[in-house]
C-alpha positions, 0 to 999 in steps of 0.5 A: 863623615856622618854619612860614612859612619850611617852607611857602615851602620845600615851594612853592618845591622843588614849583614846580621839580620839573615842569621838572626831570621834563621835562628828565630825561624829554626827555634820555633819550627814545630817538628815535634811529636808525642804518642801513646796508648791509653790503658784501663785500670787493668791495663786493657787498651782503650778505645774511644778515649778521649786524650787532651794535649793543652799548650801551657803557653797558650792555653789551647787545647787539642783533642785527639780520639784512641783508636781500636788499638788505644794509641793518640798522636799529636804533631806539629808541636813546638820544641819550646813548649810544655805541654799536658796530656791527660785521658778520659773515658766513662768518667775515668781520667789519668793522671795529668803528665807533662812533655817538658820543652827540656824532654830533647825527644822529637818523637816522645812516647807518653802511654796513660793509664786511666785510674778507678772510678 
């Protein structure tokens, strides 16, 4: 009887282990996406501005370098996650902004705009 009652057990926790692997691979699974243009002041674009994205989990902090037209990008982030955006430039900086784990976007836009030195 004991034996009956451990094979069920065993059959039972195996048949929820595959759902439960495909819903813990989809939560993580990072498809997320932010851009932006960083902007002067005068709302002139910037480029060469440096825009960091720090993880709030982690903690780690990724980099990115406008380009001529003053956009960044950032992929691979993860749905569940905030994150931290912030610009700087000849010792100008933005403010920081926040892409929310509750922001549903998979591609967000979060333009910064440098303030007076």
């Amino acid at each position: 009887m004991r034996r009956i009652w451990l094979v069920l057990l065993a059959a039972a926790l195996l048949a929820g282990a595959p759902s439960g692997l495909a819903q813990g691979k989809k939560k993580g699974d990072p498809n997320r996406t932010v851009q932006g243009v960083v902007t002067s002041p005068t709302d002139a674009v910037v480029s060469g501005a440096v825009v960091q994205l720090k993880n709030t989990k982690t903690l780690e902090i990724r980099s990115f370098v406008t380009q001529e037209k003053g956009e960044y990008y950032f992929h691979g982030l993860s749905p569940d996650i905030d994150y931290e955006l912030k610009a700087d430039y000849q010792g100008a900086s933005s403010s920081t902004k926040t892409l929310s784990s509750f922001d549903s976007r998979k591609e967000a836009i979060i333009n910064l705009k440098l303030a007076k030195k």
